[in-house]
DRENDO-1510 file (C-alpha; in Angstrom, 1 decimal, always signed):
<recs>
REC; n; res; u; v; w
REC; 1; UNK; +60.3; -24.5; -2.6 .
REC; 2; UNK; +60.5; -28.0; -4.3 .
REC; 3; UNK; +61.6; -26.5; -7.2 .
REC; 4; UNK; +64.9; -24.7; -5.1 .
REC; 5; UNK; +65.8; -28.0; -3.8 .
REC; 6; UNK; +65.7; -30.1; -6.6 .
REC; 7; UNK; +67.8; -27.0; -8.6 .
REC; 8; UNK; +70.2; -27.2; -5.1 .
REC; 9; UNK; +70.8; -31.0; -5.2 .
REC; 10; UNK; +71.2; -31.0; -8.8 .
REC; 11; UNK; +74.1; -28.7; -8.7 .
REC; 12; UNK; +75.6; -30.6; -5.8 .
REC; 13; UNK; +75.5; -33.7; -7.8 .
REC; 14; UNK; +77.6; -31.9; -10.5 .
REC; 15; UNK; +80.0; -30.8; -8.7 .
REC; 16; UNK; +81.2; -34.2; -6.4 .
REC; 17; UNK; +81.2; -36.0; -10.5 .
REC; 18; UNK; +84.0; -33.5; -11.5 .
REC; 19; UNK; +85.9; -33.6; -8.2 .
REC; 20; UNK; +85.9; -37.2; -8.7 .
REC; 21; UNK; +86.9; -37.7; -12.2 .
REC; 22; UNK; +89.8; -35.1; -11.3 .
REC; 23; UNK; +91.2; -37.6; -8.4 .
REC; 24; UNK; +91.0; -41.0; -10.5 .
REC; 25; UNK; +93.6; -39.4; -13.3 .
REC; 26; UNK; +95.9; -38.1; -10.7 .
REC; 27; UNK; +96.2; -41.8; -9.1 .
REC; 28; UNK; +97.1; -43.5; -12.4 .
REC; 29; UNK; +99.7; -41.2; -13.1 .
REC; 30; UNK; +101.5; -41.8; -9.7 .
REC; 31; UNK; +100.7; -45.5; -10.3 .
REC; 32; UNK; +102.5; -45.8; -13.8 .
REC; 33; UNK; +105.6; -44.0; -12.8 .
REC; 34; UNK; +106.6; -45.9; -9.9 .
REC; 35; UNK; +106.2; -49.5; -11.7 .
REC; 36; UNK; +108.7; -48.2; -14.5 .
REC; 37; UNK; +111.6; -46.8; -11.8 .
REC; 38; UNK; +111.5; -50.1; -9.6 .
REC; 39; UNK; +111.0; -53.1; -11.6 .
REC; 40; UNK; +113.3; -55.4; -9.4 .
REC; 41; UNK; +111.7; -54.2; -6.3 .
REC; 42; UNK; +108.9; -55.8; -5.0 .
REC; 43; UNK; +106.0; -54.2; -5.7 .
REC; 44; UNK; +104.7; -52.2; -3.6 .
REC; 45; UNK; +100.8; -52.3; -2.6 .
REC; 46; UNK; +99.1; -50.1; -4.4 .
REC; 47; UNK; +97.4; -47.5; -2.2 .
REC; 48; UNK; +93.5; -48.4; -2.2 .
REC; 49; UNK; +92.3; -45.8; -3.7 .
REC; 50; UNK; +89.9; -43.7; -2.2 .
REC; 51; UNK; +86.4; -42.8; -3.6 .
REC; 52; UNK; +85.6; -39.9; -3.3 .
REC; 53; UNK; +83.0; -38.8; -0.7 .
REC; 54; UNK; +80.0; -37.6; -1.9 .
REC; 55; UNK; +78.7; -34.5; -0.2 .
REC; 56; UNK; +75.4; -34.9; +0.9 .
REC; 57; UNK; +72.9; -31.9; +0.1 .
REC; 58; UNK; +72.5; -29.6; +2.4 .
REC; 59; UNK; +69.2; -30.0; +3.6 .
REC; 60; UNK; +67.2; -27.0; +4.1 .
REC; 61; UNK; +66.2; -26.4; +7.7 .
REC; 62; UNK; +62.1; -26.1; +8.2 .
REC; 63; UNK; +61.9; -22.2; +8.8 .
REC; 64; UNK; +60.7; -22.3; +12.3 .
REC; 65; UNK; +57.2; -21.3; +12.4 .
REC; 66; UNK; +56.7; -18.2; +14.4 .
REC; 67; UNK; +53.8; -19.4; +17.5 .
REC; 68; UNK; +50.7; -18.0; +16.8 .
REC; 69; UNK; +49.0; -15.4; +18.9 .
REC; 70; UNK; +46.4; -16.5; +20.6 .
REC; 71; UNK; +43.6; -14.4; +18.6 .
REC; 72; UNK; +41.1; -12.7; +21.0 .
REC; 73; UNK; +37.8; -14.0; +20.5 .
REC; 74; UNK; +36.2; -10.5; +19.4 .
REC; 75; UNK; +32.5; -10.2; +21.0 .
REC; 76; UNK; +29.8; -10.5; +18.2 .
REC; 77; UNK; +27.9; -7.4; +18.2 .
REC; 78; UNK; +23.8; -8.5; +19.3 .
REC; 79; UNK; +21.4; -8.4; +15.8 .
REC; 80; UNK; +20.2; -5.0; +15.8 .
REC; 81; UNK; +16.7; -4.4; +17.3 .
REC; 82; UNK; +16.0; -1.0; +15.5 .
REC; 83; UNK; +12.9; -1.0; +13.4 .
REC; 84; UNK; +12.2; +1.5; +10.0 .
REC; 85; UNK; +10.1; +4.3; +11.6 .
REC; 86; UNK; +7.2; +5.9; +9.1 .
REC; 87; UNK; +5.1; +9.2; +9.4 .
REC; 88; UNK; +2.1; +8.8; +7.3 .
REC; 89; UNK; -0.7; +10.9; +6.7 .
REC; 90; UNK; -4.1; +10.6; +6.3 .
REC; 91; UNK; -7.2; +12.4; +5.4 .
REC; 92; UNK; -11.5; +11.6; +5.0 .
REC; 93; UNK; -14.6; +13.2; +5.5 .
REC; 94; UNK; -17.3; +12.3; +7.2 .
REC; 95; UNK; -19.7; +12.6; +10.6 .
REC; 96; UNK; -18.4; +12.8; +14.3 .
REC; 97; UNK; -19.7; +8.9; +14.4 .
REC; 98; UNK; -17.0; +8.1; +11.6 .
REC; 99; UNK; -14.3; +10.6; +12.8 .
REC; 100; UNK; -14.4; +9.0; +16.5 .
REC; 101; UNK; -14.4; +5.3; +15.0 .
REC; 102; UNK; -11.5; +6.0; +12.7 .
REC; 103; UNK; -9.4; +7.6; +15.2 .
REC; 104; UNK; -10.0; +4.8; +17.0 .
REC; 105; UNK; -8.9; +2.1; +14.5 .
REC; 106; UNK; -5.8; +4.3; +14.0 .
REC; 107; UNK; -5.0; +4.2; +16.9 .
REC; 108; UNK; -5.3; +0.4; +17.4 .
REC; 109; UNK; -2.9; +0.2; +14.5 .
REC; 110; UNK; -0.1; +2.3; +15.8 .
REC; 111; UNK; -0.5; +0.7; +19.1 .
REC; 112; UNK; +0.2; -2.5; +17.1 .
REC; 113; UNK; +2.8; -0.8; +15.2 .
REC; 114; UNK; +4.7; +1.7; +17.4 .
REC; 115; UNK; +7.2; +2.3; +14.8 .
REC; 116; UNK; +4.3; +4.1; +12.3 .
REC; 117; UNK; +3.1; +7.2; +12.8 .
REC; 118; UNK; -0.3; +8.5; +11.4 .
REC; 119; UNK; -1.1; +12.2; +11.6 .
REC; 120; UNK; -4.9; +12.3; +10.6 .
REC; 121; UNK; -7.6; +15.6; +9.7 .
REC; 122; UNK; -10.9; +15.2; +8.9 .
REC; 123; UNK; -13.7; +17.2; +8.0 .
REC; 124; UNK; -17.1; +17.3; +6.7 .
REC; 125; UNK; -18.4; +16.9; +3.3 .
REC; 126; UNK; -18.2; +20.5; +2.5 .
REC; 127; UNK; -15.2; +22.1; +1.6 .
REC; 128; UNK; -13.1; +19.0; +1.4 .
REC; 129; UNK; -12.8; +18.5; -1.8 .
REC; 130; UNK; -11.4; +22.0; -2.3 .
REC; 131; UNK; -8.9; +21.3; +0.0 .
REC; 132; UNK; -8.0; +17.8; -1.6 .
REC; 133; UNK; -7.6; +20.1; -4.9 .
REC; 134; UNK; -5.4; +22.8; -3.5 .
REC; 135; UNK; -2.9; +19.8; -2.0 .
REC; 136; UNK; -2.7; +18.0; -5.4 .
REC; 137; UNK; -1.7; +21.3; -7.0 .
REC; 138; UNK; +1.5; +21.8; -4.5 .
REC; 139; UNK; +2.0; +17.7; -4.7 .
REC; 140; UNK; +0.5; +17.5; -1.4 .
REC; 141; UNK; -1.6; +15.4; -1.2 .
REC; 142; UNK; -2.0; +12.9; +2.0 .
REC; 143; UNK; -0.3; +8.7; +2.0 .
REC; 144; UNK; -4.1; +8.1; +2.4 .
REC; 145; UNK; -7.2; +9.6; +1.7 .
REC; 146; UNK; -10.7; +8.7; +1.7 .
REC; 147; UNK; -12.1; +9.0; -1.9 .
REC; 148; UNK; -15.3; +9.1; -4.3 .
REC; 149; UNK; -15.7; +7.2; -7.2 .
REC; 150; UNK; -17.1; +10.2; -9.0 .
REC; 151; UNK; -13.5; +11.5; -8.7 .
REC; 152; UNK; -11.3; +8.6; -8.8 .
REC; 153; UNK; -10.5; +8.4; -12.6 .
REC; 154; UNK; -9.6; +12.2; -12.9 .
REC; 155; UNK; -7.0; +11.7; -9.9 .
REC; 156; UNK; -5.6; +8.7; -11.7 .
REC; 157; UNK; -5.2; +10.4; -15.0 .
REC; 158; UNK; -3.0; +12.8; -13.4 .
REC; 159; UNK; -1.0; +9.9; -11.7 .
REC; 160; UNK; -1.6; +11.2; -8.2 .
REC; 161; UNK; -2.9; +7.5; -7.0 .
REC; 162; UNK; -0.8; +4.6; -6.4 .
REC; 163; UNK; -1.8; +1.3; -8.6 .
REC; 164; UNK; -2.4; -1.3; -5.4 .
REC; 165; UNK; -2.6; -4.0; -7.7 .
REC; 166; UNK; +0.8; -5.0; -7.3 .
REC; 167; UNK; +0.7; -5.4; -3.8 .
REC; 168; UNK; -2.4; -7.5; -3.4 .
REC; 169; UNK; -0.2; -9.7; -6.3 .
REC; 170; UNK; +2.7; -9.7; -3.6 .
REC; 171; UNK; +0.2; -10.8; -0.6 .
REC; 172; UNK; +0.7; -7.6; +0.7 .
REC; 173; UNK; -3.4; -6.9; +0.6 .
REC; 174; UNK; -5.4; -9.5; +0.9 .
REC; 175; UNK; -8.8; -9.2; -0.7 .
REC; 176; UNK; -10.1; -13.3; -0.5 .
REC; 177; UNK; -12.7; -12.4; +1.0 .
REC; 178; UNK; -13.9; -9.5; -0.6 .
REC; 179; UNK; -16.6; -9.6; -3.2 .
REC; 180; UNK; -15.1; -9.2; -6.9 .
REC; 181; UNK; -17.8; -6.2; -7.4 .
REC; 182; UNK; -16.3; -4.2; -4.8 .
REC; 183; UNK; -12.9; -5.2; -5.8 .
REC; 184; UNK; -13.7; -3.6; -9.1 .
REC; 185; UNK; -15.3; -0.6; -8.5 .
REC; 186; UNK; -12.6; +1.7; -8.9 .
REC; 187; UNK; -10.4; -0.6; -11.1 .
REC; 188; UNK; -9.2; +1.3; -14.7 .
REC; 189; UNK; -7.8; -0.5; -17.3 .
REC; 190; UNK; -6.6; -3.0; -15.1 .
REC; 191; UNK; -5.1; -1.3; -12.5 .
REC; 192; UNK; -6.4; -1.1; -8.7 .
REC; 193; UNK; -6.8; +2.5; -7.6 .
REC; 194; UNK; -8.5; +2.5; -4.3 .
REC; 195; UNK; -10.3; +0.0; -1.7 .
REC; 196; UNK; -14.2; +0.5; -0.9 .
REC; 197; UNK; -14.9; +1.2; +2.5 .
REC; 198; UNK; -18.0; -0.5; +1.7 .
REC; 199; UNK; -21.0; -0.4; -0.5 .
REC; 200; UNK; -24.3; +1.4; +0.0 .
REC; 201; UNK; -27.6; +2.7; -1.8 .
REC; 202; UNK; -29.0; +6.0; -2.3 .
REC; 203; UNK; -32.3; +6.2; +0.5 .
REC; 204; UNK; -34.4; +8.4; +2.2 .
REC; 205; UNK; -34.7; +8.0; +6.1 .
REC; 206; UNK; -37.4; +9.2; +7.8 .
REC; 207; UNK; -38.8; +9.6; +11.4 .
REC; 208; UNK; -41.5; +7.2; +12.1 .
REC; 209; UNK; -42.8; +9.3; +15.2 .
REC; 210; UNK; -43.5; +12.3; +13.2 .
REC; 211; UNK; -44.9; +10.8; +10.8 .
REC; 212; UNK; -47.3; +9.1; +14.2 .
REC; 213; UNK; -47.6; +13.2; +15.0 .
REC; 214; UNK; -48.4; +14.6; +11.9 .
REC; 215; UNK; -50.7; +11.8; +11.1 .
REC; 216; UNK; -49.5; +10.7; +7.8 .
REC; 217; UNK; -48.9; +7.1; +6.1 .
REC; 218; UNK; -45.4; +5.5; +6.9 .
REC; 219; UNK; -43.7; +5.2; +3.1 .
REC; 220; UNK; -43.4; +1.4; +1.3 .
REC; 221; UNK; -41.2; +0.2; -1.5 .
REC; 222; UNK; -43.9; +0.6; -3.4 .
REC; 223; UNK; -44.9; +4.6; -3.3 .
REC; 224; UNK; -44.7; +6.9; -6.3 .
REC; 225; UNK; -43.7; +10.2; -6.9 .
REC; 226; UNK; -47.2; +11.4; -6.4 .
REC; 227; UNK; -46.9; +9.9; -3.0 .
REC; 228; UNK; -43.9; +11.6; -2.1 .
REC; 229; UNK; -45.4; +15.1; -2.9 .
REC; 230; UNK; -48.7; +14.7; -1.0 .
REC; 231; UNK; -46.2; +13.7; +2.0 .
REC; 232; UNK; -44.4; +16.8; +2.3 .
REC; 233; UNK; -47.2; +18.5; +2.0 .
REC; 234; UNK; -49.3; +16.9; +4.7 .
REC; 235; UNK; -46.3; +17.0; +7.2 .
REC; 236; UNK; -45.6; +20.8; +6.3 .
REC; 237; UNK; -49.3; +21.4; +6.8 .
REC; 238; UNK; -49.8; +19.7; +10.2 .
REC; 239; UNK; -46.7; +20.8; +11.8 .
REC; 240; UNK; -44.8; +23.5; +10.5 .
REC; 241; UNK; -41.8; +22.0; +9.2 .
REC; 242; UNK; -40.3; +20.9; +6.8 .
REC; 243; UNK; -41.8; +17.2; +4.9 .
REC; 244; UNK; -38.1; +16.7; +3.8 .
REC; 245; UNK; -34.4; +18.6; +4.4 .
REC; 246; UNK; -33.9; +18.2; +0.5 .
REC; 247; UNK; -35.5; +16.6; -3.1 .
REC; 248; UNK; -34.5; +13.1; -3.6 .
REC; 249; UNK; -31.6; +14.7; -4.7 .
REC; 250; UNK; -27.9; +13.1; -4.1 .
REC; 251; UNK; -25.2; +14.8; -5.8 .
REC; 252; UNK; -27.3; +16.5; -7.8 .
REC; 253; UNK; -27.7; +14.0; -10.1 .
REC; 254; UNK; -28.6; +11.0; -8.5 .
REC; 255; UNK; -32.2; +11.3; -7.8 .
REC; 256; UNK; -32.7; +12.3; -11.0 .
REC; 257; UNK; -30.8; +9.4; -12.8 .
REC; 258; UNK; -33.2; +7.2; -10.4 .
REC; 259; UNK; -36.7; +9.2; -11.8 .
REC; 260; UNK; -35.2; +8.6; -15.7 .
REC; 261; UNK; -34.6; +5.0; -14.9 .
REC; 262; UNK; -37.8; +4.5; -13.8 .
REC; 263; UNK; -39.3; +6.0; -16.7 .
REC; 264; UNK; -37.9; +3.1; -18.4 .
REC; 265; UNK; -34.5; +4.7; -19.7 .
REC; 266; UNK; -30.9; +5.3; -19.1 .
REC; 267; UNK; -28.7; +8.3; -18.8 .
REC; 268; UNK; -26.3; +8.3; -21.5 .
REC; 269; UNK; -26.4; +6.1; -24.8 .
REC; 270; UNK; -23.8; +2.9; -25.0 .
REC; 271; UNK; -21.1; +5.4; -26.0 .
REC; 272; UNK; -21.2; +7.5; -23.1 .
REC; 273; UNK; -20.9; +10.8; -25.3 .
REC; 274; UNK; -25.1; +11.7; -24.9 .
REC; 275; UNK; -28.0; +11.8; -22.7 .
REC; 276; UNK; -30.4; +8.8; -23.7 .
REC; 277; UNK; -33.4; +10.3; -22.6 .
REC; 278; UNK; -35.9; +12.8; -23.5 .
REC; 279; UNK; -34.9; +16.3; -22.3 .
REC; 280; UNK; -38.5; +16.8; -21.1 .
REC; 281; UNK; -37.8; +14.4; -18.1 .
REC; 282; UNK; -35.1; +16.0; -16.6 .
REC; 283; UNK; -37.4; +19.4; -17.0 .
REC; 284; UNK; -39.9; +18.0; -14.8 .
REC; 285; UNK; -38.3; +16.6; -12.5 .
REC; 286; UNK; -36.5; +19.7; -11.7 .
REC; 287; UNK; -39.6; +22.0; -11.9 .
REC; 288; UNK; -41.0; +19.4; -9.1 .
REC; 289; UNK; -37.9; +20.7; -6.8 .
REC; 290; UNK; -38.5; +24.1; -7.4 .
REC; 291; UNK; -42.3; +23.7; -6.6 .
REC; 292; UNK; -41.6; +21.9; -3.4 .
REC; 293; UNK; -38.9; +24.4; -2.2 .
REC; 294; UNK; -41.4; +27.8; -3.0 .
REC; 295; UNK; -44.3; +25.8; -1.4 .
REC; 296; UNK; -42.3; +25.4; +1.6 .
REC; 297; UNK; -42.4; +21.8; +1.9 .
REC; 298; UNK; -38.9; +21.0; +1.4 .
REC; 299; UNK; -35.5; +23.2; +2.6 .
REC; 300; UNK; -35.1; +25.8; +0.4 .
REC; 301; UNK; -31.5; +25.5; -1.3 .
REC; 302; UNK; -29.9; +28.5; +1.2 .
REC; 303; UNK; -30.8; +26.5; +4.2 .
REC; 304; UNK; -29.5; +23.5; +2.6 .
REC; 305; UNK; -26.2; +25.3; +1.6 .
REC; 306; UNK; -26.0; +25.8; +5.4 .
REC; 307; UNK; -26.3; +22.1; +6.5 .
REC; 308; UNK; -22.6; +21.1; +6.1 .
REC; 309; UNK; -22.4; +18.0; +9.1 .
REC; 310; UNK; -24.7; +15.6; +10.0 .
REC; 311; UNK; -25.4; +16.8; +13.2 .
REC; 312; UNK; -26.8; +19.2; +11.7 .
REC; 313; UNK; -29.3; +18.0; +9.6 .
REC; 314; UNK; -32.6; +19.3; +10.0 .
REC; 315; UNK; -33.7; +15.3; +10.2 .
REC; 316; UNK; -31.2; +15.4; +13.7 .
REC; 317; UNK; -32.7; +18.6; +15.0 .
REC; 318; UNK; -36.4; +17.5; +14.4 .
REC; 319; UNK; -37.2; +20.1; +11.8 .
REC; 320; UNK; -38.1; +17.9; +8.8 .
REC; 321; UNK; -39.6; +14.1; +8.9 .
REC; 322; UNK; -37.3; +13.1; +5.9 .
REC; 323; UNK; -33.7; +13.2; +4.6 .
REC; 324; UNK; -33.7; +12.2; +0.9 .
REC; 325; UNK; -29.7; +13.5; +0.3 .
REC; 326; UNK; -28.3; +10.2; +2.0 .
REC; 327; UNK; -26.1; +7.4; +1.5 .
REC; 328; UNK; -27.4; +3.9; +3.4 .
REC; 329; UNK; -23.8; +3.8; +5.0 .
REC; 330; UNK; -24.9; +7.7; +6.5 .
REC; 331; UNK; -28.3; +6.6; +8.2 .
REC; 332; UNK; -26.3; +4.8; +11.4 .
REC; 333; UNK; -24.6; +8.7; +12.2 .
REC; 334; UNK; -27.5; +10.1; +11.7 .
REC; 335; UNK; -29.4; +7.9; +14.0 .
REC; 336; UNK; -26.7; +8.0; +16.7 .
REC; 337; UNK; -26.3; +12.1; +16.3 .
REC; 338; UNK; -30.6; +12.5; +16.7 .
REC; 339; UNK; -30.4; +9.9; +19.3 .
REC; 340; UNK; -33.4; +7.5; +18.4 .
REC; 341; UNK; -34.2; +4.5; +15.8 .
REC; 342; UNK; -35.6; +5.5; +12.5 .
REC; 343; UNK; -36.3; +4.1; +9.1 .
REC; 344; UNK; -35.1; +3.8; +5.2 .
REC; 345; UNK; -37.1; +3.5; +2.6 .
REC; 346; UNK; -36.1; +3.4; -1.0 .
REC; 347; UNK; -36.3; +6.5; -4.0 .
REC; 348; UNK; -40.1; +6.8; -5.3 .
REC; 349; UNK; -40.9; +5.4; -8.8 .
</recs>
């Protein structure tokens, strides 16, 4: 706009110099010719002459600003309320006494956190990880699932477990107060592939008042193998049942790994790649289970095939004084599904 008036004005300007030069040459003409035809005459005034008027620019009139509408003040919408909902699932194993007290902490969470849903199953020992293996085939598998750490490393080699280290990183999990051991019990070349629900021991829990019945020394931390053989015997003997549901046995292996360590050895050499101890061992040991079991001291391996729960151990039902196939974290079920106090004592030596 500056630029359109000062082009304007300077055209203006132009135009009153020429009309004013144009006037001034006119006047002298006029002037001259009168003084030569009337010398003797008086002279005459010379008319004043008139400068010419300079046109002013025409000033541009303000383009009248159009009133503004009143703008209608538009209602801000209220921050919306609605929260992400989830569906998770989840799947363990376990005893009635762990199945009601996880329902239960499930249940506390979604009350906390309405917007999550958690659809659960459960079973027992047996079978379950059957089922675990048919869901990882069809990419099934549950958000959560209670795992082993004898199984842990083949599940993470097929990428089927989420690496959890980055979100204790994030402060998403907080593990301060959490013992570095248990933190790094399933941890694999430096990632984080599950949380312990808590450590335990292999044991052997017993019933003290059968024992009382059968007439028979309570077990110490101190008894041998020896020991554990004349015990099954003596209980089988005096009452007709079983001295123990099964040979200090746990997964197979465990019992047996606790016999070669006390024999002063270890499993497998520093490479992992061979047994390091003497094959004669593990012969024994194994021949002692097969005694027991012909003897009749200990469940036979049908009747333990059969025992899939622990309500129905023969240790619940009062038909053995002993369960040597047992976690320390499994003796509070057992206890609550037999209904009285009993007692741990450690593998013999």
């Amino acid at each position: 706009m500056k630029k359109l008036l000062a082009l304007l004005l300077a055209v203006l300007m132009l135009a009153t110099m020429f009309t004013g030069c144009s006037q001034n040459k006119k006047s002298e003409d006029s002037s001259s010719t009168a003084s030569t035809e009337t010398k003797a005459e008086e002279k005459k005034e010379e008319p004043k002459k008139e400068e010419p008027k300079k046109e002013e620019p025409k000033k541009e009139e303000p383009k009248k600003e159009e009133p503004k509408k009143k703008e209608e003040k538009k209602e801000e919408a209220a921050p919306s309320t609605k929260v992400d909902e989830y569906s998770l699932r989840m799947s363990w194993w376990g005893s009635q006494v762990r199945h009601d007290g996880t329902i239960k902490a499930i249940e506390m969470y979604m009350d906390k956190n309405p917007n999550v849903k958690i659809e659960y199953e459960y079973s027992g020992w047996d079978g379950y990880w059957d089922k675990i293996a048919a869901q990882a085939a069809a990419n099934e598998l549950p958000n959560i699932w209670q795992q082993s750490i004898a199984y842990v490393k083949m599940y993470a080699d097929a990428d089927q477990i989420l690496d959890l280290q980055p979100y204790v990183n994030e402060g998403y999990i907080d593990l301060n107060d959490w013992s570095q051991g248990a933190v790094d019990t399933t941890r694999i070349d430096g990632k984080l592939f599950s949380l312990t629900l808590g450590n335990s021991a292999h044991t052997i829990l017993y019933d003290p008042d059968i024992f009382k019945e059968a007439g028979v020394d309570l077990p110490d931390f101190d008894w041998t193998w020896d020991d554990y053989k004349a015990t099954v015997k003596a209980i089988n003997e005096n009452l007709g049942i079983y001295g123990d549901c099964t040979f200090p046995n746990m997964n197979a292996k465990d019992g047996l790994r606790h016999y070669v360590f006390s024999q002063g050895y270890t499993m497998y050499n520093e490479d992992q790649n061979a047994l390091n101890f003497p094959k004669e061992l593990m012969v024994e040991y194994l021949n002692w289970e097969l005694e027991l079991q012909k003897a009749g001291y200990i469940a036979d391996q049908a009747t333990q095939g059969e025992i899939t729960t622990v309500e129905a151990s023969l240790l619940v039902t009062g038909e053995a004084a002993m369960n040597s196939s047992m976690n320390s974290n499994m003796c509070v079920a057992t206890m609550e599904a037999a209904g009285k106090p009993m007692a741990m004592v450690c593998y013999p030596h």
